[in-house]
TORKOL-4160 file (C-alpha; in steps of 0.2 Angstrom, whole numbers, padded with zeros to 4 digits, m for minus):
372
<pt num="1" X="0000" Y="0000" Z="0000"/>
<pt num="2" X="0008" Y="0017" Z="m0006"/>
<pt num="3" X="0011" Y="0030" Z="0009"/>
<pt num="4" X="0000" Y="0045" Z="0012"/>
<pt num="5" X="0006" Y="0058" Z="0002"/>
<pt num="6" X="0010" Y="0075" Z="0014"/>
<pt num="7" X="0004" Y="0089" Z="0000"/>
<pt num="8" X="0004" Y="0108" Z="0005"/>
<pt num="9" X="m0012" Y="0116" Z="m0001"/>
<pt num="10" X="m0013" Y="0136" Z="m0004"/>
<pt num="11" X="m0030" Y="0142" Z="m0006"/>
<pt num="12" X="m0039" Y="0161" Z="m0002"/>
<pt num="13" X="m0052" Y="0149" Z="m0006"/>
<pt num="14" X="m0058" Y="0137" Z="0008"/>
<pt num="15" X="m0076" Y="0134" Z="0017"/>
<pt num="16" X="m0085" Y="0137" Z="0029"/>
<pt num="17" X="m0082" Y="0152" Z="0014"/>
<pt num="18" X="m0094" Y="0149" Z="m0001"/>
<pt num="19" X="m0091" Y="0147" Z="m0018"/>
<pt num="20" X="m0086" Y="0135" Z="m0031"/>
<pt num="21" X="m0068" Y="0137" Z="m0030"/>
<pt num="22" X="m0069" Y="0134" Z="m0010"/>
<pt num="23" X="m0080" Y="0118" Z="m0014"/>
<pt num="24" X="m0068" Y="0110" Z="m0026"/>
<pt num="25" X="m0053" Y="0112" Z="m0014"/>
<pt num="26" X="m0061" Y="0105" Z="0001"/>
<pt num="27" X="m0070" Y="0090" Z="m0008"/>
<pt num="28" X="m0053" Y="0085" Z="m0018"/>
<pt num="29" X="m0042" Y="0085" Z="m0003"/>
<pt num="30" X="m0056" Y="0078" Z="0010"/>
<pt num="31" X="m0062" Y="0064" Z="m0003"/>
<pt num="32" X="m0042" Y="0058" Z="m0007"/>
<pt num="33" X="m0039" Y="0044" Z="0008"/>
<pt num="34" X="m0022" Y="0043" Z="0002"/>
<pt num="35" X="m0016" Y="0060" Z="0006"/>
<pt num="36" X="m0011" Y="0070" Z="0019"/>
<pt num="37" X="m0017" Y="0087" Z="0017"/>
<pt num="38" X="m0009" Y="0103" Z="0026"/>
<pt num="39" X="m0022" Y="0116" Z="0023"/>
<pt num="40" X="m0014" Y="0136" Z="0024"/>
<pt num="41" X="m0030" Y="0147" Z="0018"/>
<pt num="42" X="m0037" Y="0163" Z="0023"/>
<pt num="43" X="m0051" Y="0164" Z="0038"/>
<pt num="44" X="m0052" Y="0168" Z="0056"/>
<pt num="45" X="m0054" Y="0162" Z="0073"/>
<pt num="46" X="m0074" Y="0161" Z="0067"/>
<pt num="47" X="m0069" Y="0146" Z="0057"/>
<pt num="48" X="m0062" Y="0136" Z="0070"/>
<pt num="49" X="m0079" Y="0124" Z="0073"/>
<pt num="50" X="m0078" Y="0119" Z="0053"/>
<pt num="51" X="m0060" Y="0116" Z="0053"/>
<pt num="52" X="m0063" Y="0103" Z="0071"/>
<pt num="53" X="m0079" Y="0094" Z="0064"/>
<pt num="54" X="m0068" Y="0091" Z="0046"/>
<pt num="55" X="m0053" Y="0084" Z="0057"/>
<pt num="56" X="m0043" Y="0094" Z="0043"/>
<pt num="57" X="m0026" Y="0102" Z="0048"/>
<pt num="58" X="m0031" Y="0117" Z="0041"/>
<pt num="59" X="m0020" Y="0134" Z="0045"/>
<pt num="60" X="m0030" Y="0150" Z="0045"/>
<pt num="61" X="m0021" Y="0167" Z="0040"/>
<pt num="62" X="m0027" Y="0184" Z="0041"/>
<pt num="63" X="m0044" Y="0192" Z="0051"/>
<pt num="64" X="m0058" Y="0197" Z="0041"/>
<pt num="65" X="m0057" Y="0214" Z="0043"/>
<pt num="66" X="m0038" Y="0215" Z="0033"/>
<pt num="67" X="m0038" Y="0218" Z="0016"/>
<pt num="68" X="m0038" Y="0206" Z="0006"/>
<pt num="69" X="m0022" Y="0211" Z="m0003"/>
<pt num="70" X="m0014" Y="0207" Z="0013"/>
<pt num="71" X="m0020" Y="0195" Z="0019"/>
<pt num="72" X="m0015" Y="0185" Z="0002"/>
<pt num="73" X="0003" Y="0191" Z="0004"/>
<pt num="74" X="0001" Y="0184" Z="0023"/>
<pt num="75" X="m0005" Y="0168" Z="0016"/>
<pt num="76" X="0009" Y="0165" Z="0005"/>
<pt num="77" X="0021" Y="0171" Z="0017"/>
<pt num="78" X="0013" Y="0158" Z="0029"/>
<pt num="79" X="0015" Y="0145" Z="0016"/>
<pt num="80" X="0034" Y="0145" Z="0013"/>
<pt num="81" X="0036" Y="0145" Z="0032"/>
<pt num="82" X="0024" Y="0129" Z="0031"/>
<pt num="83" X="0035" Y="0124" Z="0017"/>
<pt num="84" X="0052" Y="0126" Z="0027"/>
<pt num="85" X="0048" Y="0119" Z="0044"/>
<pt num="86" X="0043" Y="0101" Z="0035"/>
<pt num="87" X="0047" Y="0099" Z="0018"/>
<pt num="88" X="0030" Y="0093" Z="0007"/>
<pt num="89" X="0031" Y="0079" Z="m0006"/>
<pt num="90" X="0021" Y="0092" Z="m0017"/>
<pt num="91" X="0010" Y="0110" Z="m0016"/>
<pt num="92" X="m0006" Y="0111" Z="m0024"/>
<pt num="93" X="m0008" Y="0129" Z="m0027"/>
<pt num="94" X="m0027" Y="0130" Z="m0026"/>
<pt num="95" X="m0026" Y="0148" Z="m0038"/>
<pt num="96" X="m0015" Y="0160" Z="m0046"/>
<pt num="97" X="m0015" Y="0172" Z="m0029"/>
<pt num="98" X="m0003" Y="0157" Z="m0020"/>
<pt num="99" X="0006" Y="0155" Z="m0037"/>
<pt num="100" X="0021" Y="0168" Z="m0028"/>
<pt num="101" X="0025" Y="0158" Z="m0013"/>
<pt num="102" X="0020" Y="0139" Z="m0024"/>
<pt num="103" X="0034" Y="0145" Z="m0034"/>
<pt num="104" X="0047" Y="0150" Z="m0020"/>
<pt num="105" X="0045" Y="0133" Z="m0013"/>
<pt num="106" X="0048" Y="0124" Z="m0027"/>
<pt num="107" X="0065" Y="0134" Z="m0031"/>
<pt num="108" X="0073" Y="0133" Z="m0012"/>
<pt num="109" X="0067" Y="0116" Z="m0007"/>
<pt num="110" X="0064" Y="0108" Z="m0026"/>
<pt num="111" X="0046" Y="0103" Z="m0021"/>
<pt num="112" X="0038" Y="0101" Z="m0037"/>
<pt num="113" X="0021" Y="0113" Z="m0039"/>
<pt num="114" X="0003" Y="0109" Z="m0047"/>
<pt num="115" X="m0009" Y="0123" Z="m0049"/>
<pt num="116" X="m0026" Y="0124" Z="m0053"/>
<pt num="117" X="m0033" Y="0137" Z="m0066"/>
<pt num="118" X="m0050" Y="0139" Z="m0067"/>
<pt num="119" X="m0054" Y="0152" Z="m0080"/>
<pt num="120" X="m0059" Y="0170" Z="m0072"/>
<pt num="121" X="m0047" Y="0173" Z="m0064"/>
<pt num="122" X="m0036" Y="0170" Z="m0082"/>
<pt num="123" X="m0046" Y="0186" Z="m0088"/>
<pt num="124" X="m0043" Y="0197" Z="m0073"/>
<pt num="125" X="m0025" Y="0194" Z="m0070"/>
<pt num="126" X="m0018" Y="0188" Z="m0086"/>
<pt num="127" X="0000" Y="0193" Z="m0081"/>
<pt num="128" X="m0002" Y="0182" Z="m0063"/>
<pt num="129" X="m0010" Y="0169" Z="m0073"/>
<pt num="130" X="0005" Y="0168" Z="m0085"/>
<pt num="131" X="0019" Y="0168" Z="m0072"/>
<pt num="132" X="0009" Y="0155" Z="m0063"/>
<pt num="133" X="0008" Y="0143" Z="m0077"/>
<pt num="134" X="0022" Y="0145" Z="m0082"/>
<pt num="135" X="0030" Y="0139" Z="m0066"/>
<pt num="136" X="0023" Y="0126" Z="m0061"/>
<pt num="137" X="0028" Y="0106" Z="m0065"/>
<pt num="138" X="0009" Y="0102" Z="m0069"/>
<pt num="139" X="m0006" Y="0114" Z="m0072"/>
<pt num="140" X="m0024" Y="0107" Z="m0066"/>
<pt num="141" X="m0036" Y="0113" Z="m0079"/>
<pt num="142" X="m0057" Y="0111" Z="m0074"/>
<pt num="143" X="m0062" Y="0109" Z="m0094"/>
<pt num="144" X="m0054" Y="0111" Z="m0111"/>
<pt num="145" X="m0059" Y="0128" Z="m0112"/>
<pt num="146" X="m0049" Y="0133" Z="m0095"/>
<pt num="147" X="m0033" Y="0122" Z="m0105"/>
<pt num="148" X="m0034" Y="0132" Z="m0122"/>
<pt num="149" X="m0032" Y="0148" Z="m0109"/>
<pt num="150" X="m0017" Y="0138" Z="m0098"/>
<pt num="151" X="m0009" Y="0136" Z="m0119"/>
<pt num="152" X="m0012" Y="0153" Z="m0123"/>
<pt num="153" X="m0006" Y="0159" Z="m0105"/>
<pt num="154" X="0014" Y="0150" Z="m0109"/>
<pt num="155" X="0009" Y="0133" Z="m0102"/>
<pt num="156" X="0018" Y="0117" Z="m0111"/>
<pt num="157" X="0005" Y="0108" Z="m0118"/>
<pt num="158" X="0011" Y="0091" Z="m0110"/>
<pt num="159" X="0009" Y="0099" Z="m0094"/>
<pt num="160" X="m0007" Y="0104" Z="m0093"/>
<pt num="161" X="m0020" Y="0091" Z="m0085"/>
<pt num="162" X="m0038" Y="0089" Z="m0086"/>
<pt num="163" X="m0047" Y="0086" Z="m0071"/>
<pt num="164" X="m0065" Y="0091" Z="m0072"/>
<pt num="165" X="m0075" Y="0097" Z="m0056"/>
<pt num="166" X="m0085" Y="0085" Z="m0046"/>
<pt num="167" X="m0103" Y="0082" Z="m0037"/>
<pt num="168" X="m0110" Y="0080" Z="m0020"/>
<pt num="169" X="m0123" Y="0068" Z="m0025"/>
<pt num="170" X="m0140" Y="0067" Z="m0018"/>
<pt num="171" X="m0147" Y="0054" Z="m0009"/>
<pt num="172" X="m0161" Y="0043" Z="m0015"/>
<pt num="173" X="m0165" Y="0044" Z="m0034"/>
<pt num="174" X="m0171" Y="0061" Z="m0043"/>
<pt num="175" X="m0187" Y="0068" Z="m0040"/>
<pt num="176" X="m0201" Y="0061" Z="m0052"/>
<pt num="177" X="m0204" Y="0075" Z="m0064"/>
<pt num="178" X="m0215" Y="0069" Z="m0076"/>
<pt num="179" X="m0234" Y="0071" Z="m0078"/>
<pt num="180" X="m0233" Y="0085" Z="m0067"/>
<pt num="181" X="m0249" Y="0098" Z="m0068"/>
<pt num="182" X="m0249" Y="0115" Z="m0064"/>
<pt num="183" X="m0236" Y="0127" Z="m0065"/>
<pt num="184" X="m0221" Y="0125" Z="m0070"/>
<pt num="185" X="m0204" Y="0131" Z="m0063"/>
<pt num="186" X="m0186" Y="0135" Z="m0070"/>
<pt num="187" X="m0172" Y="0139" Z="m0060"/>
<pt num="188" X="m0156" Y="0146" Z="m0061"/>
<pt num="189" X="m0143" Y="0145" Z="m0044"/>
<pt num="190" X="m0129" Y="0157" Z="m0045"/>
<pt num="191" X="m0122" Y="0173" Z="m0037"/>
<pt num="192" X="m0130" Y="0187" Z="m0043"/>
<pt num="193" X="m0112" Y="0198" Z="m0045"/>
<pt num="194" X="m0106" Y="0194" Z="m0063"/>
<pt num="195" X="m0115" Y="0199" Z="m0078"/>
<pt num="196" X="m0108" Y="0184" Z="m0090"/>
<pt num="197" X="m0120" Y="0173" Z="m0079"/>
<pt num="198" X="m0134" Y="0178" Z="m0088"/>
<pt num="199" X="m0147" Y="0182" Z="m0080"/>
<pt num="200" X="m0151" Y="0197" Z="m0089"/>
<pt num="201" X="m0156" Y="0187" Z="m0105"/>
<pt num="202" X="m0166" Y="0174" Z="m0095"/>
<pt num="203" X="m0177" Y="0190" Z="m0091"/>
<pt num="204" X="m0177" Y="0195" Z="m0110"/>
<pt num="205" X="m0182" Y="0176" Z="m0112"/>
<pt num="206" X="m0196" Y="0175" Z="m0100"/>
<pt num="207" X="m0210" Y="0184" Z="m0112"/>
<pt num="208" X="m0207" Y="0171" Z="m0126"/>
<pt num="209" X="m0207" Y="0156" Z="m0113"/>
<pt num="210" X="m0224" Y="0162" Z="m0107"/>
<pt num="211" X="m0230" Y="0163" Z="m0123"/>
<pt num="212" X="m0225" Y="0146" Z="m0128"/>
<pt num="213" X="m0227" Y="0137" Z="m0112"/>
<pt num="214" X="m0241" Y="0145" Z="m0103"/>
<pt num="215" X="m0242" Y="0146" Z="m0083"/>
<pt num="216" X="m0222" Y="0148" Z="m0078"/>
<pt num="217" X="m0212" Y="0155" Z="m0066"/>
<pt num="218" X="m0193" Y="0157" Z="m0064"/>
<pt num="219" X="m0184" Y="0155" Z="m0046"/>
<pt num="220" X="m0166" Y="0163" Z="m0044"/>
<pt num="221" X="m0155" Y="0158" Z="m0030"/>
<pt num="222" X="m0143" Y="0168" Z="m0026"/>
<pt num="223" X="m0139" Y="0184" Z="m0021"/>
<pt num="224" X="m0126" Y="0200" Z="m0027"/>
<pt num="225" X="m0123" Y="0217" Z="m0032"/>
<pt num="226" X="m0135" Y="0215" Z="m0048"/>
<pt num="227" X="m0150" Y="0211" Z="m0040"/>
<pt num="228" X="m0157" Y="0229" Z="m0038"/>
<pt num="229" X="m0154" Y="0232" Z="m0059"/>
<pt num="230" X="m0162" Y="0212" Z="m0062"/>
<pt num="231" X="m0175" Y="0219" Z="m0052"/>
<pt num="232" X="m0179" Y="0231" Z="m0063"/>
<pt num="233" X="m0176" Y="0223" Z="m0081"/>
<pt num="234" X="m0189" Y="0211" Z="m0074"/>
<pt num="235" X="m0202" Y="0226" Z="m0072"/>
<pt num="236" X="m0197" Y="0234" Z="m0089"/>
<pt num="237" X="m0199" Y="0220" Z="m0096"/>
<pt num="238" X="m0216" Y="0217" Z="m0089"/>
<pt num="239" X="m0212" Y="0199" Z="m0080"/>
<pt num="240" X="m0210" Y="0203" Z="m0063"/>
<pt num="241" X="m0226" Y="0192" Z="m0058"/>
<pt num="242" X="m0214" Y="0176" Z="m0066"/>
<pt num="243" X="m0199" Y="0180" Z="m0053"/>
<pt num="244" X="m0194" Y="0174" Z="m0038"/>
<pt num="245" X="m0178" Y="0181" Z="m0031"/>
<pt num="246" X="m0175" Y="0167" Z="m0018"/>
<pt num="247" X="m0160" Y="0176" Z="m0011"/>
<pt num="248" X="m0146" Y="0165" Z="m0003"/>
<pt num="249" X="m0151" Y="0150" Z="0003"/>
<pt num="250" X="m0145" Y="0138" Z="0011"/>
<pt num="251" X="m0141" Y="0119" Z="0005"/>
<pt num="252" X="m0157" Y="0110" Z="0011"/>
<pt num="253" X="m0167" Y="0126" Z="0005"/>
<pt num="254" X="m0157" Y="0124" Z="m0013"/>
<pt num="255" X="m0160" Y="0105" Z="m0015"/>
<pt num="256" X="m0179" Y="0110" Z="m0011"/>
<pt num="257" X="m0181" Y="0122" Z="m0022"/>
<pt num="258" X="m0171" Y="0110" Z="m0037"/>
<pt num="259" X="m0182" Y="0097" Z="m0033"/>
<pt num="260" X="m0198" Y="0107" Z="m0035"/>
<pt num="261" X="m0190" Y="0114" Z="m0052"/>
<pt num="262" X="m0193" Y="0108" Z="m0069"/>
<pt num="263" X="m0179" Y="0114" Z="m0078"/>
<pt num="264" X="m0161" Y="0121" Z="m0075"/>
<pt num="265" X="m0157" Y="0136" Z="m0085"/>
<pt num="266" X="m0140" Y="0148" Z="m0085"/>
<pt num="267" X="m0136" Y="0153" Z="m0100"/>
<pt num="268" X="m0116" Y="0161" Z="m0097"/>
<pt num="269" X="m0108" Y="0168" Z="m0111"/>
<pt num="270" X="m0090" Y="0175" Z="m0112"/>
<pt num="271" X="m0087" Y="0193" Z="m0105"/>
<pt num="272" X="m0085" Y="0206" Z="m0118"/>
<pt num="273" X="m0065" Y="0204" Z="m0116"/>
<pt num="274" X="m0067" Y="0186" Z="m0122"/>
<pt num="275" X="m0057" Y="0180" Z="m0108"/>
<pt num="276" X="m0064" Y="0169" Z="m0095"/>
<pt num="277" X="m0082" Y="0167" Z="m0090"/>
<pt num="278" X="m0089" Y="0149" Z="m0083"/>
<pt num="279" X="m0073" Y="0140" Z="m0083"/>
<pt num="280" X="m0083" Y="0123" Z="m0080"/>
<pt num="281" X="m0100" Y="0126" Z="m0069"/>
<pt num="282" X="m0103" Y="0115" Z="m0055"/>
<pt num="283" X="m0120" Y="0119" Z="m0054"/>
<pt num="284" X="m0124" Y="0111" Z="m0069"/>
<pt num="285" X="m0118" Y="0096" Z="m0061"/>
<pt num="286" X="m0130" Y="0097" Z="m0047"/>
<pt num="287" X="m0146" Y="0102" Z="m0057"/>
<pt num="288" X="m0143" Y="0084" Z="m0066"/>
<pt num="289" X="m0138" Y="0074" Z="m0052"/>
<pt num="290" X="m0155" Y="0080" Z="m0046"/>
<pt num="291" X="m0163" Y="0075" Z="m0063"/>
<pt num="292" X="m0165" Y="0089" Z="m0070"/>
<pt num="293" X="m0163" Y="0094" Z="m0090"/>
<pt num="294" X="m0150" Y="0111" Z="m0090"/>
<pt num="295" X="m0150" Y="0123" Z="m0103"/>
<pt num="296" X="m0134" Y="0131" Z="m0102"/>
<pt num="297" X="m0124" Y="0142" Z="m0114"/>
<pt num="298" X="m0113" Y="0133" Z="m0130"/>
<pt num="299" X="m0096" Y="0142" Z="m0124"/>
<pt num="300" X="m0084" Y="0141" Z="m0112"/>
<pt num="301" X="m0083" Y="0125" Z="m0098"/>
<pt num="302" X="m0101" Y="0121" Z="m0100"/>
<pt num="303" X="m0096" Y="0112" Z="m0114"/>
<pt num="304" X="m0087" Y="0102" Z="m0103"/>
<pt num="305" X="m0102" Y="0100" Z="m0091"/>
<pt num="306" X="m0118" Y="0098" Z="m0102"/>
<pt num="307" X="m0119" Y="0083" Z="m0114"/>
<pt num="308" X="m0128" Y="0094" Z="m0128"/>
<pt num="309" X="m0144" Y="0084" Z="m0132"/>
<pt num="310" X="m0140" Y="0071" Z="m0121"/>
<pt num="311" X="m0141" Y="0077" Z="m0101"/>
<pt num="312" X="m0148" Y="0096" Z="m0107"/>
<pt num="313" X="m0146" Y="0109" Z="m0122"/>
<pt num="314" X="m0133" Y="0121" Z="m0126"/>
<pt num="315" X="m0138" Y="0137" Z="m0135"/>
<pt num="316" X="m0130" Y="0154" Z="m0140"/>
<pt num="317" X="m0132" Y="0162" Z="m0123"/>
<pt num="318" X="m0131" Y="0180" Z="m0130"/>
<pt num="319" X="m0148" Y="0175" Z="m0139"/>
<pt num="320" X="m0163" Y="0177" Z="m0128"/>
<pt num="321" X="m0175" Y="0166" Z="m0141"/>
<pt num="322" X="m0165" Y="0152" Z="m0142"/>
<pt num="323" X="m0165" Y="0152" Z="m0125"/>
<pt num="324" X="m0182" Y="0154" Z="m0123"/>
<pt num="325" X="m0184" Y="0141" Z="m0137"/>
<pt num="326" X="m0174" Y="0127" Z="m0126"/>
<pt num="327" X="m0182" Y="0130" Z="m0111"/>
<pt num="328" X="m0202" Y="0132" Z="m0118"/>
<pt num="329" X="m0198" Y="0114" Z="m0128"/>
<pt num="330" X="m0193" Y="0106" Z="m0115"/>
<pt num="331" X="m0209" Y="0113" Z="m0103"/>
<pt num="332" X="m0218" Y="0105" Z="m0117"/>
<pt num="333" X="m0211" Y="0091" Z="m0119"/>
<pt num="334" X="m0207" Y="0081" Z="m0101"/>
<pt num="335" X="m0203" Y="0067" Z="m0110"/>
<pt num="336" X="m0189" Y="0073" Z="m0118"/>
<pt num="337" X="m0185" Y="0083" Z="m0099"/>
<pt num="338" X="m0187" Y="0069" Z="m0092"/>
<pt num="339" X="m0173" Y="0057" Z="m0103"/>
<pt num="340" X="m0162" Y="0072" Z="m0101"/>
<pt num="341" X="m0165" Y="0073" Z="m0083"/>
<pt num="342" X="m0161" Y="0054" Z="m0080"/>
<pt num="343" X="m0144" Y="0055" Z="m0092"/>
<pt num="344" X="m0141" Y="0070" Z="m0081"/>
<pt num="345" X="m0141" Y="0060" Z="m0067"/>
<pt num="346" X="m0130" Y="0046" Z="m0074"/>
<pt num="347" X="m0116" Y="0060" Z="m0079"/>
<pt num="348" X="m0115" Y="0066" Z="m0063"/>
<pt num="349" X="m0112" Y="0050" Z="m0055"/>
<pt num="350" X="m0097" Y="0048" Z="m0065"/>
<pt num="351" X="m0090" Y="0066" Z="m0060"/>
<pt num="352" X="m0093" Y="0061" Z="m0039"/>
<pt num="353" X="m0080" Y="0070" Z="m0028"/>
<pt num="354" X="m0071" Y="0053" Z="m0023"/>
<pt num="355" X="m0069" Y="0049" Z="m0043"/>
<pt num="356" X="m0063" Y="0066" Z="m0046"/>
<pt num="357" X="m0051" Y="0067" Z="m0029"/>
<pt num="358" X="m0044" Y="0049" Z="m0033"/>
<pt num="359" X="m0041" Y="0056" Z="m0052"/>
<pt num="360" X="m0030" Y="0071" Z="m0044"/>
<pt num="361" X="m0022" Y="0060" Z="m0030"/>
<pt num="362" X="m0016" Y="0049" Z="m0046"/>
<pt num="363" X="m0009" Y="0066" Z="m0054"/>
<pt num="364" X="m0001" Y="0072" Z="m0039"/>
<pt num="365" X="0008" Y="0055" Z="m0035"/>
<pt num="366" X="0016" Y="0056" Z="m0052"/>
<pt num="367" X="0022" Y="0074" Z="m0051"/>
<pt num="368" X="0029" Y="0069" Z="m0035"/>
<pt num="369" X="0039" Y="0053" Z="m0041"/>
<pt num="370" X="0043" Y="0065" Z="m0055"/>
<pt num="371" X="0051" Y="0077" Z="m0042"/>
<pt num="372" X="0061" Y="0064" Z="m0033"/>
């Protein structure tokens, strides 16, 4: 039986934080039995209870109230320290932000690096990005678009990897959808901050899905800085009495309103720059391990995490009627929902957290073999 592997993780990104880059970290390092995981993230005394009940040895640096700024120059501090008191077999650099110290560590002590790029953060700190990729012994890329950007950033293509995201999988089977009466409900979960999510265009859709489909409504989960100019498309546009701004919720109140739901829709497209947008989307992942059919947009890492015509539809997300033509066909036709709601459910059993943590765990060990 091979040891456990000791492995040095940098993050910002950790729970009880939300987001999907926080979810990824923890579930690949929690679901890996054959590692040994030193956690150095950013947090405060506040997150002590999480980091007890995970039995993680997780190192918080940096109070709340710092800038963030600083408190990632802290945390990469923190993690050479880590570094040079025992040396790791390998550092996972869980973004770019930890890329500085990630790469110190593997100069003075000849630890070899693997760092995950997502996508955005590609767009927002192209110079970062590059040095980061360029660095590192192995680059973790969550979908082939996120690996054309590691390419186009300096990456070596031969050290680029492709380990897709995973799922928390529900349990018991998917909510029986079809033969439902009455009204019927899309939803779309997601943080109501950036504009390529598109939420504005499921608002332009939402006229043409009445039309089509009748008695509809459209729950969105989530909360952000947007929500006050959503708010008031949605009156312009005369569908207000079809919204549902749900808010943050929290994960039983998610799961209850995606089993209620009928059909997944977030339709991101690229920002205007081009660069970045949904580098794969989690959340489709947990819309079809629910059963549900997703209609998502044909660009970035969705094509990674929709099967087009087979566990949900991609469309041009920039083009309100073919959105509204997805997700009105599919409201008419629960049949075909239902098929792609079942294949959805057989993806995501393939991309569960334990099968995605033992893919990485494989990749690890062979850039630590690599480095000895």
């Amino acid at each position: 039986m091979s040891r456990e592997l000791d492995v040095l993780v940098l993050t910002p990104d950790f729970p009880p934080a939300l987001g999907g880059i926080q979810l990824l970290m923890h579930r690949v390092v929690s679901h890996a039995p054959g590692l040994r995981p030193r956690v150095v993230t950013l947090g405060s005394r506040a997150d002590r209870d999480f980091d007890r009940r995970e039995g993680l040895e997780v190192t918080r640096v940096g109070l709340r109230r710092i800038p963030r700024p600083a408190a990632v120059a802290a945390l990469n501090a923190r993690g050479v320290l880590h570094a040079l008191r025992k040396r790791p077999d390998v550092v996972l650099s869980g973004h770019i932000a930890t890329s500085p110290a990630a790469s110190a560590i593997g100069r003075v002590l000849g630890v070899p690096v693997v760092q995950y790029l997502y996508g955005h953060e590609v767009g927002v700190r192209p110079r970062l990005a590059a040095y980061a990729v360029r660095r590192a012994d192995r680059v973790v890329a969550i979908s082939g678009y996120t690996r054309e950007l590691a390419l186009a950033a300096g990456a070596e293509p031969d050290r680029v990897a492709l380990v897709t995201p995973g799922v928390d999988l529900p349990e018991g089977p998917a909510p029986e959808r079809n033969g439902r009466s009455g009204r019927r409900t899309v939803i779309t979960v997601g943080r109501l901050e950036d504009r390529y999510k598109g939420h504005d265009v499921m608002i332009r859709s939402l006229p043409l899905v009445r039309a089509h489909a009748g008695d509809v409504r459209w729950v969105v989960v989530g909360e952000g800085s947007l929500r006050g100019s959503l708010e008031s498309l949605a009156r312009a546009t005369g569908v207000s009495d079809l919204v549902q701004f749900a808010g943050a919720v929290s994960d039983d109140e998610r799961d209850a309103l995606l089993a209620a739901a009928d059909v997944f829709a977030m339709p991101s497209r690229l920002p205007a720059d081009g660069l970045a947008g949904e580098g794969f989307g989690i959340v489709y992942l947990e819309a079809g391990a629910r059963g549900l059919p997703v209609v998502a947009g044909a660009v970035g890492g969705a094509l990674d995490a929709v099967v087009d015509g087979q566990t949900g539809l991609l469309v041009d997300p920039n083009d309100h009627v073919a959105v509204a033509h997805a997700i009105a066909g599919l409201l008419a036709d629960p049949a075909r929902a239902d098929a792609l709601g079942r294949a959805g459910a057989e993806h995501a059993r393939r991309h569960a957290w334990p099968a995605v943590a033992e893919r990485l765990e494989g990749l690890l060990r062979q850039v630590a073999a690599e480095g000895a």
